[in-house]
C-alpha positions, 0 to 999 in steps of 0.5 A: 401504545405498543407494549409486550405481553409479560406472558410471552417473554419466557420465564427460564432466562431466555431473551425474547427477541424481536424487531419491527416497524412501528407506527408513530402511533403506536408510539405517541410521536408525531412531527417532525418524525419521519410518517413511515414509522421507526424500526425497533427491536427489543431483547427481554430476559425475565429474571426474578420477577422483573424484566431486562431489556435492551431497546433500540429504535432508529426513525428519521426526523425532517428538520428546518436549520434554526440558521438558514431555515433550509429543510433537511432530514437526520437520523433519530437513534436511541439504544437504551437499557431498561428494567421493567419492574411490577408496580407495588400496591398495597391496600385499598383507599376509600374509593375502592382504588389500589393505592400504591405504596406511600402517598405519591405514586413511585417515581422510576429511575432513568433506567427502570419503568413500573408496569401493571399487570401484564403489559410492559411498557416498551414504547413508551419508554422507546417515544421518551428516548427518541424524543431526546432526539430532536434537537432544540434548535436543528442546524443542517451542518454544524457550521452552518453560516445562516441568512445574511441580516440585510438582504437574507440570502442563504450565506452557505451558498456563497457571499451575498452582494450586501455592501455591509460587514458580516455578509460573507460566504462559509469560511 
């Protein structure tokens, strides 16, 4: 999983900068992204303690219509605020293992993630936001008017020549 090295985002406030093309694996994703990868580019600035970023990541999806079944791609962009925030921990359980505060693990906000140790968790974050992309049922334009239910002709082409009612063209 892509992550960035704490040491390499300066300590005085300046933003590290920098954008790249990034596997599908580096990422966790897999179909229906596009096999060539997704640009992405970062701003971290590190203040406190914690981590501020801007993350953008832009890939293509190739989709099937949910009406008419036709193949078609889109663009997949997600541009998103985060702040990156050390786990706390406290004390050791009976297994020898840090335990973080309270009995369940803490729970980050829609804008914060926790990391440990040097690593922050930048694609992780950027896979959770491009997954929001992908829509659940995909249509290849908004008023798509599907697949005749008698003879399944692809009714964006035009009338099929069903006798029956409901088998007519886009309007």
């Amino acid at each position: 999983m892509l992550t960035v090295r704490l040491t390499r985002v300066p300590e005085n406030g300046e933003q590290l900068r920098e954008s790249r093309r990034v596997s599908l694996a580096d990422l966790g994703l897999a179909a229906p992204f596009d096999p060539a990868g997704v640009d992405a580019s970062w701003e971290l600035t590190r203040m406190m303690g914690k981590v501020y970023g801007k993350v953008r990541g832009e890939g293509l999806l190739h989709l099937s219509c949910g009406r008419c079944l036709r193949d078609f791609s889109r663009a997949a962009v997600a541009e998103f605020a985060v702040l990156f925030e050390p786990r706390a921990f406290v004390g050791k359980g009976r297994d020898n293992q840090a335990r973080p505060q309270g009995e369940e693990e803490e729970e980050a906000g829609p804008t914060a993630a926790f990391f440990d140790g040097e690593d922050l968790p930048v694609g992780e974050e950027l896979r959770q936001e491009l997954e929001l992309e992908v829509p659940f049922s995909a249509l290849c334009r908004e008023r798509c008017a599907g697949l005749c239910p008698s003879c399944g002709a692809n009714l964006n082409d035009g009338p099929c020549a069903c006798p029956t009612a409901g088998a007519e063209g886009p309007a």
